[in-house]
DRENDO-1510 file (C-alpha; in Angstrom, 1 decimal, always signed):
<recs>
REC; n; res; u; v; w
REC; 1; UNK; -435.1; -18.5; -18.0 .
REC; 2; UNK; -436.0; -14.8; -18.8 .
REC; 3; UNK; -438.6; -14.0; -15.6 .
REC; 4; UNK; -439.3; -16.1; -12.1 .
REC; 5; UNK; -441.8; -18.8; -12.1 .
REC; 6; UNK; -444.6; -16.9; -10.5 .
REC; 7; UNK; -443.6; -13.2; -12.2 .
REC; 8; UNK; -441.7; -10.4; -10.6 .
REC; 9; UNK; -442.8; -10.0; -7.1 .
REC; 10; UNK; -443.7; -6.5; -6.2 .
REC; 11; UNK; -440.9; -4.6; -4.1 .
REC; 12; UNK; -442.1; -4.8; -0.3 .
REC; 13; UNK; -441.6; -1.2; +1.0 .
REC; 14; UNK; -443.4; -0.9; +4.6 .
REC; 15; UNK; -444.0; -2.8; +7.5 .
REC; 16; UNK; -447.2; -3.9; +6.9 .
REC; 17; UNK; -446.3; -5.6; +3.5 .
REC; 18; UNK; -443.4; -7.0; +5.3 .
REC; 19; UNK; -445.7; -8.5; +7.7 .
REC; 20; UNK; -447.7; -10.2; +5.4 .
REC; 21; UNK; -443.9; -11.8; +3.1 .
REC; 22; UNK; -443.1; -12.5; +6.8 .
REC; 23; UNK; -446.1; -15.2; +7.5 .
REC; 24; UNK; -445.3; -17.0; +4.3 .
REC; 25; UNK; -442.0; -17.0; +5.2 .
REC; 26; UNK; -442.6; -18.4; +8.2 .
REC; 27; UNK; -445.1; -21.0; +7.3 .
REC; 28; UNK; -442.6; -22.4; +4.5 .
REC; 29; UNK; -440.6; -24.8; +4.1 .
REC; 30; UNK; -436.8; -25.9; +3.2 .
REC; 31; UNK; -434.2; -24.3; +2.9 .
REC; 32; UNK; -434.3; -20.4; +2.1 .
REC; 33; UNK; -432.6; -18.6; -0.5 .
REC; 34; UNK; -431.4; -15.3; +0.1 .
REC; 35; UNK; -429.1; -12.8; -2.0 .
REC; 36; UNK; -428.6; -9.1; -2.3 .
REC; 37; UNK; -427.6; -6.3; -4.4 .
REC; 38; UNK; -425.6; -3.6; -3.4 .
REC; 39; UNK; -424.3; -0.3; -5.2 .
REC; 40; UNK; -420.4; -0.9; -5.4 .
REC; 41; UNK; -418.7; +0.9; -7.8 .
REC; 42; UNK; -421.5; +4.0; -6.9 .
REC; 43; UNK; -421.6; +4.0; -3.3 .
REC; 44; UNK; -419.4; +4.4; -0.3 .
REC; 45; UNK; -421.4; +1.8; +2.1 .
REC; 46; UNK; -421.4; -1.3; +0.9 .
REC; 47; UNK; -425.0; -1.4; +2.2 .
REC; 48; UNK; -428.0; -3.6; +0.6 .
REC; 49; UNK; -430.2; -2.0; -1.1 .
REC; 50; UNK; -432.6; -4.4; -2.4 .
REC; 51; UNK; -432.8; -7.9; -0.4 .
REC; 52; UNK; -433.9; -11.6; -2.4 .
REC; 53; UNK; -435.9; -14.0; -1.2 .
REC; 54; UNK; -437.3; -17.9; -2.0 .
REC; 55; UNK; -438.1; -20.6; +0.4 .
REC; 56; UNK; -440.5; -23.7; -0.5 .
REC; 57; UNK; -444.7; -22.6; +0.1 .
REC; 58; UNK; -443.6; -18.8; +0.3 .
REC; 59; UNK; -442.4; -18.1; -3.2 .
REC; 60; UNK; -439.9; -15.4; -4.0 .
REC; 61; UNK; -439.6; -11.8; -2.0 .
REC; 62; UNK; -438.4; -8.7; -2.8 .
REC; 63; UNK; -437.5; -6.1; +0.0 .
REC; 64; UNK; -436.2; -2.8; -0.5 .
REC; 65; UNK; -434.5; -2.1; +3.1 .
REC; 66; UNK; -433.9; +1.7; +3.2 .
REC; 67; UNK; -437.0; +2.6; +3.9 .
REC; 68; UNK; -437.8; +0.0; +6.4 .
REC; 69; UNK; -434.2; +0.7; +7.9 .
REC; 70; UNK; -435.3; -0.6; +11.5 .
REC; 71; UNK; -438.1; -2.6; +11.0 .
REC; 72; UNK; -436.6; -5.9; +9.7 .
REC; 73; UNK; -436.7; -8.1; +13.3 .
REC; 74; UNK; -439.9; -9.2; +12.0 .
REC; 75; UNK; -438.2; -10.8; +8.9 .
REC; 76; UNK; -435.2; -11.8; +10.9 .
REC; 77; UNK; -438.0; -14.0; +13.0 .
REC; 78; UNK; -439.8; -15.4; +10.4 .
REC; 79; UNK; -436.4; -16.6; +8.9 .
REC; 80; UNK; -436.0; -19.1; +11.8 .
REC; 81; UNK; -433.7; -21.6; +12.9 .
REC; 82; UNK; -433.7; -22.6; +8.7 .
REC; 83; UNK; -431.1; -23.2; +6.5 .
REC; 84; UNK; -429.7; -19.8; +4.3 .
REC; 85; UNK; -428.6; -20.7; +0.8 .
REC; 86; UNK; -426.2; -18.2; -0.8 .
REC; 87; UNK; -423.7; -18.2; -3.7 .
REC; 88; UNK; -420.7; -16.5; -2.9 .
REC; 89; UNK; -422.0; -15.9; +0.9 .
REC; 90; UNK; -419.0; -14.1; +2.1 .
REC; 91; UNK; -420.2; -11.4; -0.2 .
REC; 92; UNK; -423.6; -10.7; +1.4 .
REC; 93; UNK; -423.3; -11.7; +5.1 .
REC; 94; UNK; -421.5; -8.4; +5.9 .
REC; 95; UNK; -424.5; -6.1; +4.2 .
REC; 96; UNK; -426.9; -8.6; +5.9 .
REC; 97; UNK; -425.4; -8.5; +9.2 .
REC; 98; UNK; -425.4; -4.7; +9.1 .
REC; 99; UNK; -429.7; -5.3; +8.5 .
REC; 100; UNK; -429.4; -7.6; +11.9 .
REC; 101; UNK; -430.1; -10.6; +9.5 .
REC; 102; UNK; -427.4; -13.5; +11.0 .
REC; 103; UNK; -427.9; -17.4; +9.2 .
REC; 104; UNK; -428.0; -19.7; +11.7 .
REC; 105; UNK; -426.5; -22.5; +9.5 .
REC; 106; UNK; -425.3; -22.0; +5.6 .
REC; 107; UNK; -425.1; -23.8; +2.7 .
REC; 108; UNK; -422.9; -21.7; +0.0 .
REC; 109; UNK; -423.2; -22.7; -3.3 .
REC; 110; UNK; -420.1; -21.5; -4.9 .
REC; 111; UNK; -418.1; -22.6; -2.4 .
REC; 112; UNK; -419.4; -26.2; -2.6 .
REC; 113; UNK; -419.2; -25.9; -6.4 .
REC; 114; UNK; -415.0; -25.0; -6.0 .
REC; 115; UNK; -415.2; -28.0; -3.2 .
REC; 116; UNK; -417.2; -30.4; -5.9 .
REC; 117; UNK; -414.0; -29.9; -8.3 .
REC; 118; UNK; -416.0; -27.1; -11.0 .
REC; 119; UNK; -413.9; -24.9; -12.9 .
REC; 120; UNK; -416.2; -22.7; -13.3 .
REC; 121; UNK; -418.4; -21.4; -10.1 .
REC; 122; UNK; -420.0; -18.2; -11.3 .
REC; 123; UNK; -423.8; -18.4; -10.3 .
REC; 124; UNK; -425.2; -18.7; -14.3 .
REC; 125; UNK; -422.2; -21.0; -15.0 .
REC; 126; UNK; -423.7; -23.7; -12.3 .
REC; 127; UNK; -427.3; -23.2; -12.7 .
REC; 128; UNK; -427.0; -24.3; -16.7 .
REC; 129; UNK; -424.8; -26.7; -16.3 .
REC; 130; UNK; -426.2; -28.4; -13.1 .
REC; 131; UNK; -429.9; -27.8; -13.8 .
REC; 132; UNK; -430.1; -27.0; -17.5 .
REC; 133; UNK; -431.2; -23.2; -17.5 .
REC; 134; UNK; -429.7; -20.3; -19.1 .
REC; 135; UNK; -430.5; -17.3; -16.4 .
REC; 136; UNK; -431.1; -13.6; -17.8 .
REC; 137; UNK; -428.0; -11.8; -16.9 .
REC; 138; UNK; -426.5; -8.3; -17.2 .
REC; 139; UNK; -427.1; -6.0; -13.9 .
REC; 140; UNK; -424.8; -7.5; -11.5 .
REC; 141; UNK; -423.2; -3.5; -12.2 .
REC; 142; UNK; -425.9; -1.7; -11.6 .
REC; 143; UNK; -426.5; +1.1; -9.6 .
REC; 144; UNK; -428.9; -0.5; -6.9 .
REC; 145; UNK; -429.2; +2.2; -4.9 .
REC; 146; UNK; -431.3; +4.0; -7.8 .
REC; 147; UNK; -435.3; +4.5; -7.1 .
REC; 148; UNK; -437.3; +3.5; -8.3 .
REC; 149; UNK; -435.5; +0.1; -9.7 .
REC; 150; UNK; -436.3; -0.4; -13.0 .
REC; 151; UNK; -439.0; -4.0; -13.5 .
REC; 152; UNK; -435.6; -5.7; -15.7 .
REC; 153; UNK; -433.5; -5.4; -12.9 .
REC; 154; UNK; -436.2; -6.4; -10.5 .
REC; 155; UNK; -437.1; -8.9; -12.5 .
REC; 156; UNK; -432.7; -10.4; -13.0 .
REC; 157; UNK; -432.5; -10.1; -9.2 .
REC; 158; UNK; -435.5; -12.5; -8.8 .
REC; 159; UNK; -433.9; -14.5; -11.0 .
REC; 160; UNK; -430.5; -14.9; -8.6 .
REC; 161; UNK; -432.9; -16.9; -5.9 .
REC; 162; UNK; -435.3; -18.9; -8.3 .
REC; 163; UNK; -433.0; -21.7; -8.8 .
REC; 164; UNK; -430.5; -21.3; -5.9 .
REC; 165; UNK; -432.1; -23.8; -3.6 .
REC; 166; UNK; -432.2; -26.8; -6.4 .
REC; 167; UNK; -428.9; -25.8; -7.2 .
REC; 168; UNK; -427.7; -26.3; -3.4 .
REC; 169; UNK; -429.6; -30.2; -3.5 .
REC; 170; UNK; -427.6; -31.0; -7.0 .
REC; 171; UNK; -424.4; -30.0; -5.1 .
REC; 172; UNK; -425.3; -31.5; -1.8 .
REC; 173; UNK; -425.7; -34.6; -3.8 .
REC; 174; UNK; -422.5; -34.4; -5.6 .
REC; 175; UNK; -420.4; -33.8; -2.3 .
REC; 176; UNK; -421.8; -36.1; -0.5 .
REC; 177; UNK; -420.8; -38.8; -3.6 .
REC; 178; UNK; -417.1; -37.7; -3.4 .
REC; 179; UNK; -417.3; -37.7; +0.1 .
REC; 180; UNK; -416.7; -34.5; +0.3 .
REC; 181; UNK; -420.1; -33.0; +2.4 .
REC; 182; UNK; -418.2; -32.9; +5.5 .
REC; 183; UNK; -415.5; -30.7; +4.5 .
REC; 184; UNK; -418.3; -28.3; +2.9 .
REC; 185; UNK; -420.0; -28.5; +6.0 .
REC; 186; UNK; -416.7; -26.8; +7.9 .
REC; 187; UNK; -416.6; -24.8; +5.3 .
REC; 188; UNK; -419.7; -22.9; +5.5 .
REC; 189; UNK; -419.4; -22.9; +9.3 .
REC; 190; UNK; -416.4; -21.2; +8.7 .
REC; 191; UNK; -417.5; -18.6; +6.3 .
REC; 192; UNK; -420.7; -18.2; +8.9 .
REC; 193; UNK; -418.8; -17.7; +11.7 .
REC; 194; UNK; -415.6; -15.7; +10.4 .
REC; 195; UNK; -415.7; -12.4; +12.4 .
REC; 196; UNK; -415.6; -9.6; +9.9 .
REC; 197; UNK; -411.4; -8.0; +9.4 .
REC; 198; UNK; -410.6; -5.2; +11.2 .
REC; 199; UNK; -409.3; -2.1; +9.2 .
REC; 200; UNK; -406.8; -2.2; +7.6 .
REC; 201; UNK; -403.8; +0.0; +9.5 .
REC; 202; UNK; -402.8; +1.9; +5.8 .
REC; 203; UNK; -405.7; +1.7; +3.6 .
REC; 204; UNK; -404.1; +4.4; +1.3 .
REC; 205; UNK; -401.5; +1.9; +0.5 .
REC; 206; UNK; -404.2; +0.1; -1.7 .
REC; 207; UNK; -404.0; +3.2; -4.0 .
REC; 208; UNK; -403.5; +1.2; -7.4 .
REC; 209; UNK; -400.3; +2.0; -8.8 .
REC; 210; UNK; -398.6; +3.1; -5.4 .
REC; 211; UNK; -396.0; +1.2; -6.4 .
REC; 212; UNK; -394.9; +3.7; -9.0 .
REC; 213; UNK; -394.2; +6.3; -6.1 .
REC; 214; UNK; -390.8; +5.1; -4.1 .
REC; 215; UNK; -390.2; +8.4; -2.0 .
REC; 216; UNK; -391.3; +8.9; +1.6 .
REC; 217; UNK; -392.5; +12.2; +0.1 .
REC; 218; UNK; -393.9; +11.2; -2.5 .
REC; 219; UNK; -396.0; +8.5; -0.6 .
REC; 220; UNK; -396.9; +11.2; +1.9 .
REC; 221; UNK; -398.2; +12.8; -0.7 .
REC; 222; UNK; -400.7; +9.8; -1.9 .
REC; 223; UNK; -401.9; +9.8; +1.5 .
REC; 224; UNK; -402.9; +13.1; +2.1 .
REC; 225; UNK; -405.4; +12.8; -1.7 .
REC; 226; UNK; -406.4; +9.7; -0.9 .
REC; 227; UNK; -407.2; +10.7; +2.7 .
REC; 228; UNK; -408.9; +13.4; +1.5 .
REC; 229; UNK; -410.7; +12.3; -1.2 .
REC; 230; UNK; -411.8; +9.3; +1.0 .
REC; 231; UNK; -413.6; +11.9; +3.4 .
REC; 232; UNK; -415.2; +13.9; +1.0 .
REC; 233; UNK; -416.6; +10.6; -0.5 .
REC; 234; UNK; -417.5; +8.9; +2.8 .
REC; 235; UNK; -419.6; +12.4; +3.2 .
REC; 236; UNK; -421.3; +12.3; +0.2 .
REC; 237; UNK; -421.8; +8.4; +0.5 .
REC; 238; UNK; -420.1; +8.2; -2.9 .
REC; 239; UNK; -417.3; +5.4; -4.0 .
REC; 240; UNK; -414.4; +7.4; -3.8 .
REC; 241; UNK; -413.2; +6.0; -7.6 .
REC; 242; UNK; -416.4; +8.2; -8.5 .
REC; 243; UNK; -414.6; +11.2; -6.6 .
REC; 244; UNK; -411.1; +11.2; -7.7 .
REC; 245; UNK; -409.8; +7.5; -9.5 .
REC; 246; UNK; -407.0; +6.0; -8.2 .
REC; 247; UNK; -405.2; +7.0; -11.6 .
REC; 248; UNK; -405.2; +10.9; -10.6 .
REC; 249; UNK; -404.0; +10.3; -7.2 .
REC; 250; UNK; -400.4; +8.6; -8.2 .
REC; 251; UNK; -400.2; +10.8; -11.6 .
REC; 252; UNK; -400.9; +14.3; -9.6 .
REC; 253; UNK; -398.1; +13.0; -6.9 .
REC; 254; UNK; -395.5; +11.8; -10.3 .
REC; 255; UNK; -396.0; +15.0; -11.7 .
REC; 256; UNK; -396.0; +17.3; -8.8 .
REC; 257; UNK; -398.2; +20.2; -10.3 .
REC; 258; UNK; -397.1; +23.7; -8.0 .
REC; 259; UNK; -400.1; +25.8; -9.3 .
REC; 260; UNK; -404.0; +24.7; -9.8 .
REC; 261; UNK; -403.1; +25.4; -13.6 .
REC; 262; UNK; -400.6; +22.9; -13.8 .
REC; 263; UNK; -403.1; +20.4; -11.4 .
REC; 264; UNK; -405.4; +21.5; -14.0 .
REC; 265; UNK; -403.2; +20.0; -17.0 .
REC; 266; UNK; -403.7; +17.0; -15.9 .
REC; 267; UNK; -405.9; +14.2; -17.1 .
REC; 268; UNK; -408.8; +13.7; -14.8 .
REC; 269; UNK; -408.3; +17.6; -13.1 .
REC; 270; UNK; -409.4; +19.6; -15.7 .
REC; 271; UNK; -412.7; +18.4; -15.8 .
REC; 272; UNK; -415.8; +20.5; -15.1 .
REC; 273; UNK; -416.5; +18.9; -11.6 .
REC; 274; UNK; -412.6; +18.9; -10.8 .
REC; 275; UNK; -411.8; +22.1; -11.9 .
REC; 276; UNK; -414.1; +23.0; -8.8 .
REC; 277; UNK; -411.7; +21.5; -6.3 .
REC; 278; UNK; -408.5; +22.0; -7.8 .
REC; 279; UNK; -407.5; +24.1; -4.8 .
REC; 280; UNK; -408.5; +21.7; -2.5 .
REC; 281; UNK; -406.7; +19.0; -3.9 .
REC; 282; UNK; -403.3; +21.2; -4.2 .
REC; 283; UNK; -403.7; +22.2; -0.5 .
REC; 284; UNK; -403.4; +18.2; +0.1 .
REC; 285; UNK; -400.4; +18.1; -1.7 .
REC; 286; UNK; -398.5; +21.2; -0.6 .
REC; 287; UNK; -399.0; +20.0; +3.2 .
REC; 288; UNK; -397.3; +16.6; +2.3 .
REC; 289; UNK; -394.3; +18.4; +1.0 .
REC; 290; UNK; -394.7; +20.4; +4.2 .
REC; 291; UNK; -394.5; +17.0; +6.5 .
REC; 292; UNK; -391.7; +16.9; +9.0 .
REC; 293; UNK; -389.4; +14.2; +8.3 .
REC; 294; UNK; -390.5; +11.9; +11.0 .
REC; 295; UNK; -394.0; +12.1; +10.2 .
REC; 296; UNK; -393.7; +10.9; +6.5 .
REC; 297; UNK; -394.7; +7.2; +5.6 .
REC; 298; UNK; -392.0; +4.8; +5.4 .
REC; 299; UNK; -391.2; +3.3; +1.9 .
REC; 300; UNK; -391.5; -0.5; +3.5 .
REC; 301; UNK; -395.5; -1.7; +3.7 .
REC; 302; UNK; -394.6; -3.2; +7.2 .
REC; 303; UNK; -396.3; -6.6; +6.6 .
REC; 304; UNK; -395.5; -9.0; +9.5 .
REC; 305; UNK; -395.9; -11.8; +7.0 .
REC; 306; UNK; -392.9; -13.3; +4.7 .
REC; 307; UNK; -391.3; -11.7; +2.5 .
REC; 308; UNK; -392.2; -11.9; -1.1 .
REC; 309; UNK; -391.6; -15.5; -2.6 .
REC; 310; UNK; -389.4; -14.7; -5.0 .
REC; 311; UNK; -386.7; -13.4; -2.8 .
REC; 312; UNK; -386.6; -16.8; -0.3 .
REC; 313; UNK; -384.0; -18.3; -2.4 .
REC; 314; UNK; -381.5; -15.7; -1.2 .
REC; 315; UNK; -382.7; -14.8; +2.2 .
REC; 316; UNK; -383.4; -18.3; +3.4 .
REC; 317; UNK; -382.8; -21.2; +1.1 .
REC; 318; UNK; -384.0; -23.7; +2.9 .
REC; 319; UNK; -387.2; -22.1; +3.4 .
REC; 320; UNK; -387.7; -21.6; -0.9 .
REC; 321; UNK; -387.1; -25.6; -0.3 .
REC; 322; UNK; -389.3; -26.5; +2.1 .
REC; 323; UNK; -392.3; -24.3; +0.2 .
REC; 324; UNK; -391.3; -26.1; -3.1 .
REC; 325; UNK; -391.5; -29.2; -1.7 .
REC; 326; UNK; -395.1; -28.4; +0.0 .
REC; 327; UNK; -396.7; -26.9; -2.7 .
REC; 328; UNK; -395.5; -30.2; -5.1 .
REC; 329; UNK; -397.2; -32.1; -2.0 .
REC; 330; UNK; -400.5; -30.3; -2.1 .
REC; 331; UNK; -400.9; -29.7; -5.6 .
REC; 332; UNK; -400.2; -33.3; -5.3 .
REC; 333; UNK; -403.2; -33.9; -2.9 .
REC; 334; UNK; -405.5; -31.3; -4.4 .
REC; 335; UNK; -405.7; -32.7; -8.2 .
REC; 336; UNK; -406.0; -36.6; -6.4 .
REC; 337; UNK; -409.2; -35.0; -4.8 .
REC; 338; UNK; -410.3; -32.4; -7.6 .
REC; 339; UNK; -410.2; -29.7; -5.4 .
REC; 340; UNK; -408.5; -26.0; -6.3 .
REC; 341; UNK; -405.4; -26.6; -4.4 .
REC; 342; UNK; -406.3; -22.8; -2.3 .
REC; 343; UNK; -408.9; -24.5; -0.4 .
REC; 344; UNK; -406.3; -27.7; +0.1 .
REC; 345; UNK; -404.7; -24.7; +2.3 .
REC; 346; UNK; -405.0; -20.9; +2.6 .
REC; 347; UNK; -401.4; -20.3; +0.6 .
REC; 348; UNK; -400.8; -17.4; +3.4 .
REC; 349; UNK; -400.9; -20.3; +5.8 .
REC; 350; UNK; -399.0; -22.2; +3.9 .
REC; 351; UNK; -395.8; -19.6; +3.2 .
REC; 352; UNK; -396.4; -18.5; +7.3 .
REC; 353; UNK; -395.6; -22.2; +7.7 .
REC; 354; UNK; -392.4; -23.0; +5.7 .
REC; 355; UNK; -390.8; -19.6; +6.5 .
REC; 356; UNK; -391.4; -19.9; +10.4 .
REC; 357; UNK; -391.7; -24.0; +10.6 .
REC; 358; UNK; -392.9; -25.4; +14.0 .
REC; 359; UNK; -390.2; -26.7; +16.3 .
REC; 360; UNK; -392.2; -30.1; +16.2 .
REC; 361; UNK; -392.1; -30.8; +12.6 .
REC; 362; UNK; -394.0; -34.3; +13.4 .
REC; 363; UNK; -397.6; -34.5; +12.0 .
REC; 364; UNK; -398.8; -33.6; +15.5 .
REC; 365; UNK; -397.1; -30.4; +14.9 .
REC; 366; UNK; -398.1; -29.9; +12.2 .
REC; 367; UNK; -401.5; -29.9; +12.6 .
REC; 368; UNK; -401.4; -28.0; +15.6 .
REC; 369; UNK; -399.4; -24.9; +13.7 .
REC; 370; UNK; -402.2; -25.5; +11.0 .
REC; 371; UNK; -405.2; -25.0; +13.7 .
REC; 372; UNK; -403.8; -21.9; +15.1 .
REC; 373; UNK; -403.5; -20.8; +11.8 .
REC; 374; UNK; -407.6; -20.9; +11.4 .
REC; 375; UNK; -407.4; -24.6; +9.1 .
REC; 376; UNK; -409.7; -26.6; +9.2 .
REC; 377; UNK; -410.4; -30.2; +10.9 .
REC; 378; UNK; -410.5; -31.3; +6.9 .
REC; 379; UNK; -407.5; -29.6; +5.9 .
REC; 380; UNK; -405.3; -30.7; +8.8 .
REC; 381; UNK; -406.3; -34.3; +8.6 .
REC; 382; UNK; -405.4; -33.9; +4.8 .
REC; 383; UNK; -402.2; -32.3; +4.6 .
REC; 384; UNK; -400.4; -32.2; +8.0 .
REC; 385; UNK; -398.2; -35.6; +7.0 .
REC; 386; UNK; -396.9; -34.4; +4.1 .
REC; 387; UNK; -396.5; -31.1; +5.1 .
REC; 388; UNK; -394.2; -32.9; +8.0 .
REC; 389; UNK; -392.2; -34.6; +5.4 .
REC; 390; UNK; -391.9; -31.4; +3.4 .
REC; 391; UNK; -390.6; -29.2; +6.4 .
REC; 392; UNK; -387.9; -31.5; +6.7 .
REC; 393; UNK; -386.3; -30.4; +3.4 .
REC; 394; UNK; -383.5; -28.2; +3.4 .
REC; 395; UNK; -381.8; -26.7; +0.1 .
</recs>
């Protein structure tokens, strides 16, 4: 399938366009596709810039919400009490959300694809072998936030909506023959109503390749350039891998240039563009070896979760025991259900679990650890009796 049933739909730019998508929106029918494309990888925001839409009667539309930054209640109106249909929803709902565009009820279909037992869930990969069509493919990576959008990209994001509503029936369909439409059903409520995370309390210790740095120094260091090139990019609305890669960061803080000629030795800072804030960047790591002692990071990330798995069987044997035993259990459950055996039970809810078991270990108690944990009615009912018998095993 190279182009949308009805063509490429012109990009709706103003309110009065938007009006007119709006009414046919409105006076459709079904379910309503919706999808978007954002600029990651180019920009800082993880804003839409282009939004997809299909519904029965109405066809597909195409709106370009930065210049009608605003104006969307209209759209957010006209789209109802109705069904959204997404693929990989968690993805858009934030950038949506940020438009004052909220589904009232979802139906994700790569989520109920993983639930229907397919290996494979990418959006291409189900829509040929569900529905027999090879979608055009290849700007997923683009830079969306480029005007004006070329007519092939235009013309692949129509594409992403064409088929997603038949693609949702096919699935509904198969759930429902497994049995398996109520636990999608949680699902997608789940994924709808998820509050977004709060920020993170360390971002900086993301940095790829921190892990190479093991000094309080030297970590202090990380944090001042990524600190710094995090504001220069959130400034320029840039994505700070653009400004200064992750790469730089840990090899200027290994190498611990003294002059802006050294700095400049390196990979990455003697470019052209770098070369221009080679100062800057030294100034960021002069003031970390500057840092007081109490103000320097501390080499331990602080997570209030377990430790790392591979160290239970010498802190707390019978907790390496009681997770071997559960994860036998629900790998157990997941291939007698085809199911990936993550959605069985979030795997952070399940190490939580055996490393701090309930005082009731009965079924009951289970289930009610697993509830507070955020699982699902599904989940609980599926696993809380043999994760009972499995927090009973000691080493």
């Amino acid at each position: 399938m190279t182009e949308p049933v009805e063509g490429t739909p012109p990009v709706i730019e103003d309110a009065g366009a938007l009006r007119a998508a709006c009414e046919r929106l409105a006076a459709g029918t079904g379910p309503i596709a919706v999808d978007t494309e954002r600029a990651s990888g180019y920009r800082y925001w993880p804003r839409a810039y282009l939004v997809q839409i299909r519904r029965e009667g109405a066809g597909s539309i195409l709106i370009d919400p930065i210049p009608l930054a605003g104006e969307l209640s209209p759209l957010a109106e006209a789209l109802g009490d109705a069904e959204w249909v997404l693929h990989a929803a968690s993805q858009d709902l934030p950038c949506l959300a940020e438009l004052g565009l909220d589904p009232p009820a979802l139906f994700d279909t790569e989520l109920a694809g993983r639930l229907a037992g397919h290996e494979r869930v990418a959006l291409g990969t189900l829509v040929e072998k569900l529905l027999g069509y090879t979608l055009e493919k290849g700007h997923s990576a683009a830079d969306w936030s480029r005007r004006p959008l070329p007519h092939d990209w235009l013309n692949y994001a129509a594409l992403d909506v064409e088929l997603l509503v038949p693609l949702r029936d096919t699935l509904e369909a198969e759930l429902a023959a497994q049995g398996k439409l109520e636990w999608a059903r949680q699902e997608f409520e789940a994924v709808r109503t998820t509050p977004a995370a709060p920020p993170r309390a360390e971002p900086w210790r993301r940095t790829s390749g921190v892990h190479k740095v093991r000094t309080p120094r030297g970590l202090a260091a990380v944090r001042a350039l990524w600190e710094a090139r995090d504001e220069m990019a959130r400034k320029r609305d840039r994505a700070p891998s653009r400004v200064l890669p992750d790469s730089a960061i840990v090899n200027a803080v290994l190498s611990d240039p003294s002059t802006t000629g050294q700095l400049q030795a390196l990979p990455v800072f003697g470019g052209r563009v770098q070369r221009r804030y080679s100062a800057h960047w030294l100034r960021q790591l002069q003031a970390a070896k500057e840092l007081p002692a109490d103000e320097l990071p501390s080499t331990s990330t602080g997570n209030d979760g377990p430790p790392p798995v591979n160290r239970w069987g010498d802190k707390d044997p019978d907790a390496a025991a009681r997770l071997a035993a559960a994860r036998t259990a629900l790998t157990t459950l997941a291939e007698r259900h085809t199911l990936p055996v993550e959605n069985v039970l979030l795997p952070d809810l399940l190490r939580r679990t055996c490393w701090t078991p309930p005082d009731d270990r009965s079924p009951a108690g289970v289930a009610e650890t697993l509830a507070d944990g955020g699982a699902r009615a599904w989940q609980i009912e599926l696993t809380s009796e043999v994760l009972s018998t499995a927090l009973h095993t000691t080493a």
